[in-house]
C-alpha positions in Angstrom: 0.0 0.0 0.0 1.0 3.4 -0.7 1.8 5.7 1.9 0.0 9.4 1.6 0.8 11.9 -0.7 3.6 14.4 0.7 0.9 17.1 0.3 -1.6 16.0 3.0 0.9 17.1 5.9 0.9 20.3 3.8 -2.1 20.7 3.3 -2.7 20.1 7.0 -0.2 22.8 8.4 -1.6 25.2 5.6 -4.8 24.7 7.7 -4.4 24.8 11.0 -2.2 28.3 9.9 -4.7 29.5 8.7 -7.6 28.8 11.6 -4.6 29.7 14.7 -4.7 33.2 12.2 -8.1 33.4 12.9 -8.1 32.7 16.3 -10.1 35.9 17.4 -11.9 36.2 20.5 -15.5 37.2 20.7 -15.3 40.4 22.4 -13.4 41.4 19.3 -16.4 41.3 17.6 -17.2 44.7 15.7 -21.4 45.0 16.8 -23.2 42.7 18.8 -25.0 41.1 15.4 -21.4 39.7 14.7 -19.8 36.8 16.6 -16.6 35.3 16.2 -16.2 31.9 17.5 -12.8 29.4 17.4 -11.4 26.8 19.2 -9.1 23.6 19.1 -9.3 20.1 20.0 -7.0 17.2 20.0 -8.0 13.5 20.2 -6.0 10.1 20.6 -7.7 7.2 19.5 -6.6 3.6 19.8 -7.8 1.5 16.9 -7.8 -2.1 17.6 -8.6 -2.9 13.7 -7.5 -0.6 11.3 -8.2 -2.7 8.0 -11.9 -4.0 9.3 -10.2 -7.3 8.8 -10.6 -10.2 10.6 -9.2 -13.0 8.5 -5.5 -13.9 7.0 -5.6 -12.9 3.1 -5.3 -15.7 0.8 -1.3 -16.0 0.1 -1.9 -16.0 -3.5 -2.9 -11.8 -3.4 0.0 -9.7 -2.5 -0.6 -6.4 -1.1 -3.8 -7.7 0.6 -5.1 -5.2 3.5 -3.9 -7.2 6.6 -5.9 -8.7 9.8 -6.0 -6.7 13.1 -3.7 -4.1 12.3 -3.9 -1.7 15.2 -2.7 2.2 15.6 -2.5 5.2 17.5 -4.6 7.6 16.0 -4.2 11.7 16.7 -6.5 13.9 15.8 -6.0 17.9 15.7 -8.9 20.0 14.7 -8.6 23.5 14.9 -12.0 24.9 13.9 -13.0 29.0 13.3 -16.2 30.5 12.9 -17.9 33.6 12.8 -22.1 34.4 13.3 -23.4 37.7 11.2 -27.0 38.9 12.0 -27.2 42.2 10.3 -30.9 41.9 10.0 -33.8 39.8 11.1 -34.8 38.6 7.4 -31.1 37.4 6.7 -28.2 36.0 8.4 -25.3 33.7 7.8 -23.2 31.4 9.9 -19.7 30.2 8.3 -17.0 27.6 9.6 -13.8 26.1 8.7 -12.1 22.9 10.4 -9.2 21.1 9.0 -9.1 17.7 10.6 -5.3 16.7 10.8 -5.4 13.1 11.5 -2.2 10.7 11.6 -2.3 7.4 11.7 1.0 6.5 13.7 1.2 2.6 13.0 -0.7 2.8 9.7 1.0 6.2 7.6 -0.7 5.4 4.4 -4.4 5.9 6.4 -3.0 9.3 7.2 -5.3 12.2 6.1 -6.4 15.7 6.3 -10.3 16.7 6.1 -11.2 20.3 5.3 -15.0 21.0 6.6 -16.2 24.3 5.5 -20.2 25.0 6.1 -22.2 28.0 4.9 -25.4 28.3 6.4 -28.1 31.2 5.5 -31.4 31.8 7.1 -34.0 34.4 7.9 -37.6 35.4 8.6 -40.1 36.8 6.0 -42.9 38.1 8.2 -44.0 34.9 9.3 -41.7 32.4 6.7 -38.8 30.5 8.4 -36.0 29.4 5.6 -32.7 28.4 5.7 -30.6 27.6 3.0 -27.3 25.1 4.4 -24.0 24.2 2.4 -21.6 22.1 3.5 -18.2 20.8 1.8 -15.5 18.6 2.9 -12.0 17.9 0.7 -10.4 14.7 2.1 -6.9 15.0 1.3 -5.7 11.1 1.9 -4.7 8.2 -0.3 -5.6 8.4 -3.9 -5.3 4.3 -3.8 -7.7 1.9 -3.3 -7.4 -0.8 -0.7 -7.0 -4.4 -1.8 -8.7 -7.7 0.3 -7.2 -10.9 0.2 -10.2 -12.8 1.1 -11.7 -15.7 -0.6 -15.2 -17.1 -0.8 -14.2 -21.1 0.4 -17.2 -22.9 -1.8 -16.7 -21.1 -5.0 -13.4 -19.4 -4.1 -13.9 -15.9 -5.8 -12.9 -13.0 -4.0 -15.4 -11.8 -0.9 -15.0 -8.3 -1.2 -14.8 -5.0 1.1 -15.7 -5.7 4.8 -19.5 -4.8 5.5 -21.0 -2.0 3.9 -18.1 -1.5 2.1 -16.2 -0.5 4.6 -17.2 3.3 5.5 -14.3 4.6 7.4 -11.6 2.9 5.1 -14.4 5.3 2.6 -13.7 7.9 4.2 -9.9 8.5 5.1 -9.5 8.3 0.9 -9.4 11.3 -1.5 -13.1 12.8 -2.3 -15.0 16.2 -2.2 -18.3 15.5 -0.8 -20.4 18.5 -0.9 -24.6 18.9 0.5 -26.7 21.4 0.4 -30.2 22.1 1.4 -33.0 24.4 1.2 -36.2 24.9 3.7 -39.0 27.1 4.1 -41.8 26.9 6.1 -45.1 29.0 5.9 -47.7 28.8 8.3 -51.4 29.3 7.5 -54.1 29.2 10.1 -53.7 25.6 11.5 -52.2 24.7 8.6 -48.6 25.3 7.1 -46.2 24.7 3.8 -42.8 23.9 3.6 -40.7 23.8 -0.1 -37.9 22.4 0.0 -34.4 20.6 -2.1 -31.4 19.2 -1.4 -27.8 17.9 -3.1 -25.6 15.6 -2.3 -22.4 14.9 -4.4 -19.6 12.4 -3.6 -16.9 12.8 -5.8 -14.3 10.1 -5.2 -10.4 11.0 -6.4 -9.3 7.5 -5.9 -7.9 5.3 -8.8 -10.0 3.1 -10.6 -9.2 -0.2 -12.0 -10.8 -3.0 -14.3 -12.2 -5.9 -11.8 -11.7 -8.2 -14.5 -7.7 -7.8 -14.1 -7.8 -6.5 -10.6 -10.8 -8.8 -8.7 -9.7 -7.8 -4.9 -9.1 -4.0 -5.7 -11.6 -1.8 -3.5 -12.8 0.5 -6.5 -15.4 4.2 -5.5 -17.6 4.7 -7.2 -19.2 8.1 -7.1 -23.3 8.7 -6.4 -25.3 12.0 -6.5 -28.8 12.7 -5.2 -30.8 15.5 -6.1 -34.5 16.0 -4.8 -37.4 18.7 -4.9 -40.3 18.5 -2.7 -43.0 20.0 -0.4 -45.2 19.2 2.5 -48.1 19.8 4.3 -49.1 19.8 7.5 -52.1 20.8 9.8 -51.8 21.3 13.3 -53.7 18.8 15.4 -53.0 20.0 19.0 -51.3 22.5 20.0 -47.5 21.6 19.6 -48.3 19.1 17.0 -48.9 18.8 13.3 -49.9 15.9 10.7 -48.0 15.8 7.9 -47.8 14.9 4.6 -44.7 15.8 1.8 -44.3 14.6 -1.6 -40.4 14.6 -3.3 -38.8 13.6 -6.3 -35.4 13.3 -7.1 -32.5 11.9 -9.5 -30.1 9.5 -8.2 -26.8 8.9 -10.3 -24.2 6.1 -10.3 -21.3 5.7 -13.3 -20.5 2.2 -14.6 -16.8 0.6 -13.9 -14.2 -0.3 -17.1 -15.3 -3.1 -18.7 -19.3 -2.9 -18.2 -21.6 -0.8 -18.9 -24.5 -1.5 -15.7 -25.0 1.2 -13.1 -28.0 2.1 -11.1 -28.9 5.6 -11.7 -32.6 5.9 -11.2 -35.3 8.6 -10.3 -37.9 8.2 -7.9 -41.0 9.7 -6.3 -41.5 9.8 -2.7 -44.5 10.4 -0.4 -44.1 9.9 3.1 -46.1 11.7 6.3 -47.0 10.8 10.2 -46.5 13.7 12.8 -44.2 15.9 14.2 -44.3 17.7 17.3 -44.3 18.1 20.8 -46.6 15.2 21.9 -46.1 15.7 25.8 -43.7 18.0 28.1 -41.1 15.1 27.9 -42.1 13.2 24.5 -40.9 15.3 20.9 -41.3 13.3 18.3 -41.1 13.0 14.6 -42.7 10.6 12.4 -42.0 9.8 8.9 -42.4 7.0 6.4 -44.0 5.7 3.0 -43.7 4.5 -0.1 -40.6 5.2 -2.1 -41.1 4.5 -5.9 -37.6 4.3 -7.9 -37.4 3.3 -11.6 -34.2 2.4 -12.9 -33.7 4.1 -16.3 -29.8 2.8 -17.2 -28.4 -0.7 -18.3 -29.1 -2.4 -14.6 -28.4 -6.2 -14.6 -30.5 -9.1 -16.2 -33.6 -10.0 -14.4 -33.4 -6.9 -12.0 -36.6 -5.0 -11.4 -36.4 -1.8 -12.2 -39.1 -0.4 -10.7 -39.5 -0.8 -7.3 -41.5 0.3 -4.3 -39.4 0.4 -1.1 -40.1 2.0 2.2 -39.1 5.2 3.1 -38.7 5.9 7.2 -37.0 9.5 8.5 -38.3 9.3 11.7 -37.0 10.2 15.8 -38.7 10.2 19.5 -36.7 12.8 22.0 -37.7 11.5 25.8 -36.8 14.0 28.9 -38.0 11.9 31.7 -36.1 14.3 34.3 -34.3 17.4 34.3 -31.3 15.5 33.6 -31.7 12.6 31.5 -32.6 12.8 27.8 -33.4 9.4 25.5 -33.3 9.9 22.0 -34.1 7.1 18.9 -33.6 7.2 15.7 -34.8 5.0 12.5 -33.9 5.9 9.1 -34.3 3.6 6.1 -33.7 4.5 2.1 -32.4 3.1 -1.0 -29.1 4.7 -2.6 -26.5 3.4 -4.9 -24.0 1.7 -3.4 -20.6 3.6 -3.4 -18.0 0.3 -3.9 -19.1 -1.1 -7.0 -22.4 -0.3 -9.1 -25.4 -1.5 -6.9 -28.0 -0.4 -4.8 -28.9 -0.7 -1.7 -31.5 -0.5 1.5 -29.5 2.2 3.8 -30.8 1.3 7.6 -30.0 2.7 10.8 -31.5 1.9 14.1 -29.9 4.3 16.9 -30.9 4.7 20.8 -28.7 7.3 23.2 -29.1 8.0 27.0 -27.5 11.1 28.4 -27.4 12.0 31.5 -26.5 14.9 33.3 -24.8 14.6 36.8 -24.6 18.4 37.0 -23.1 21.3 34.9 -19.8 19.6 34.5 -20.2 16.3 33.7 -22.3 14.2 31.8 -22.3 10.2 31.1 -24.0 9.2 27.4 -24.7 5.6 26.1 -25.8 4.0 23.3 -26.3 1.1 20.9 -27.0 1.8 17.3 -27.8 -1.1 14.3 -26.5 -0.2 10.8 -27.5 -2.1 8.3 -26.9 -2.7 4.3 -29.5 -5.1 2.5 -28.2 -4.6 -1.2 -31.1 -5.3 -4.0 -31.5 -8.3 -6.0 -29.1 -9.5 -8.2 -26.5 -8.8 -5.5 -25.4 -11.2 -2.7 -24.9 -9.0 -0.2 -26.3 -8.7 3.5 -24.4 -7.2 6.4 -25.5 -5.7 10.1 -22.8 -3.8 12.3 -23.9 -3.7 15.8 -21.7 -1.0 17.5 -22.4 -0.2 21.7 -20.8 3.0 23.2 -20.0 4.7 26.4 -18.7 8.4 26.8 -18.2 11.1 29.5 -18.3 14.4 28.6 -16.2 16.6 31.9 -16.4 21.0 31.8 -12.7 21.1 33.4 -12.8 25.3 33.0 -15.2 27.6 31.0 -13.2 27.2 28.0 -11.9 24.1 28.5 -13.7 20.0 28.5 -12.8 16.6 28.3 -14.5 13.8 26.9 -13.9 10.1 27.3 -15.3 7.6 24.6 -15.9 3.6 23.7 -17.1 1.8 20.8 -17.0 -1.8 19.7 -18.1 -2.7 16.4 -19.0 -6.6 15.8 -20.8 -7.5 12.3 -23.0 -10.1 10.8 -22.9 -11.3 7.4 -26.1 -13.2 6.1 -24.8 -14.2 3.3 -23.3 -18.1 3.2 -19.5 -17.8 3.3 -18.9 -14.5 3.3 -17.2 -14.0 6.7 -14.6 -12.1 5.4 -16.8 -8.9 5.2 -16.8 -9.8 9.1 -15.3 -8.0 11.5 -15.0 -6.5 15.2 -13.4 -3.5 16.3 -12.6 -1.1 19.8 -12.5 2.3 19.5 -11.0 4.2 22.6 -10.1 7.7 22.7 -9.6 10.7 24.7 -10.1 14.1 23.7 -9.5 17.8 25.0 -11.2 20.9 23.6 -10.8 24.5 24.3 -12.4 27.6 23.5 -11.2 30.4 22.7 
């Protein structure tokens, strides 16, 4: 494997030059409608699987991304941002955060990660809008990774570990840029909201021919653009029925040496109810039918046109002053980002926090993310991932937080337990504000 360009340390120190320049204080704000923010954190991580491997390679594939492979990981992110409220019907809030983070046992997972967001908003008289942007440049490894494991019965190559392994994804070259439009009208009991969004993953990684390189981790870039509106109609006080309609355009490219991809369009209606049900119960429900027809050369025997579910939906629980519950179930089809496919994209997340007082505060959670790829592809896997953290106020500008994660997968797929994997995640991290 190649180790990262020379130009990510670069790029790196160019950054955090640039946010310690801009390391203003508040009171140095010019009115009281402008308000600079910055600060800096560092993290160290222990990584007890690097690679999401773990199985021995088959000898027979050199290079091939080895088993347990564990590291030190230090993170440095200084981060600058400034708040501008010149009127009531416009404002904007900007940020920049170059994520410097080193992979001391591992140097070729080194990478740096510029995060710039742009956020606009306002009110109209009565309209609420707000128009986001956000953009991150990973500046890593331009290669791909390559996995050495082999399917035992027919003995072709397994593939990526599960999902196609999202934080190997994401320490590789891409821009990956969203955006986002909202407004919402009220009327009476009743209220509007238009709305889009983008989102464009752009991978910079080399791509090769799976018919001369079968266990080379390709990206394959996706985009998803979507208009839509809803309607809602307020039922009790805090709370309102709603119903929203959306279409939109996803696109995926085809590899060298095939021409099948899964670019499709689709029309989306989905309601429930979202409000404040109770003091201690907010909650958001939202699901239906999600229609996608397939409009490029897709597979033989693949349907292209399908009706999935759709689910966007949250419950926020304050049974005390000081404990808050929150879950979280979203489920949607995408294209699949390691090889032209598609996929059901399903997350099922819980978190308790609770607050001992004003300086401390002890969260835990277990969250289920899953990828259930469409027919003709053999491809199943569940990650089940527990955590504990503690977040500590040491000084005014100054907190701590302690964090655990273990990651242990499930393939449902006969003989693919080389997408299989387990994985700790300990790290310690100090913040201060300037």
């Amino acid at each position: 494997m190649k180790t990262p360009r020379s130009l990510n340390l670069a790029h790196g120190r160019a950054g955090l030059l640039v946010a310690s320049g801009l390391l203003v204080p508040g009171a140095l704000a010019a009115s009281t409608n402008l308000t600079f923010q910055a600060e800096l954190s560092l993290k160290e991580t222990f990584d007890s699987n690097v690679y999401l491997q773990d199985y021995e390679p088959s000898p027979t594939v050199p290079g091939a991304a080895r088993p347990f492979q564990e590291s030190w990981v230090t993170t440095v992110t200084p981060r600058v941002a400034v708040d501008w409220r010149p009127m009531t019907e416009f404002g904007l809030n900007a940020s920049y955060a170059p994520e410097v983070v080193t992979y001391h046992d591992e140097p070729s997972e080194s990478h740096v990660a510029h995060r710039v967001g742009l956020t606009f908003s306002g009110t109209v008289q009565d309209i609420r809008w707000e128009q986001f942007n956000t953009f991150t440049w990973i500046d890593g490894s331009s290669e791909g990774l390559t996995f050495g494991i082999l399917d035992p019965v027919s003995g072709k190559p397994v593939g990526a570990p599960a999902i196609g392994g999202i934080p190997l994804r994401d320490r590789r070259a891409a821009i990956i840029y969203r955006n986002g439009f909202g407004a919402y009208h009220p009327r009476g009991r009743f209220f509007f909201r238009p709305r889009f969004s983008t989102y464009v993953h752009d991978f910079r990684t080399t791509v090769r021919d799976p018919r001369t390189h079968p266990f080379y981790q390709n990206y394959v870039d996706r985009n998803d653009l979507n208009v839509g509106i809803d309607f809602g109609y307020r039922i009790a006080r805090e709370v309102h029925a709603v119903l929203g309609y959306w279409f939109g355009y996803q696109m995926e490219p085809s590899l060298p040496g095939s021409k099948v991809d899964y670019s499709n369009h689709y029309h989306r209606v989905a309601g429930g109810i979202e409000g404040r049900l109770t003091r201690w119960l907010k909650i958001n429900l939202n699901l239906g039918p999600s229609y996608h027809d397939f409009d490029h050369a897709t597979p033989p025997n693949f349907d292209g046109h399908l009706v999935l579910l759709y689910v966007d939906s949250s419950a926020v629980l304050t049974p005390t002053r000081r404990d808050t519950l929150t879950f979280t179930v979203k489920q949607f089809m995408q294209p699949a980002f390691g090889t032209p496919s598609a996929y059901e994209d399903i997350t099922y997340d819980a978190l308790w926090r609770h607050q001992f007082c004003d300086h401390a505060a002890f969260k835990a959670g277990f969250r289920i993310y899953a990828g259930d790829w469409l027919h003709p592809v053999q491809r199943d896997d569940w990650i089940y991932t527990p955590s504990a953290g503690l977040d500590l106020t040491l000084h005014r500008r100054l907190s701590l937080a302690l964090a655990y994660s273990y990651d242990w997968v499930e393939s449902r797929i006969p003989h693919t337990q080389g997408r299989e994997f387990t994985r700790h995640l300990g790290s310690l991290g100090l913040r201060y504000t300037f």
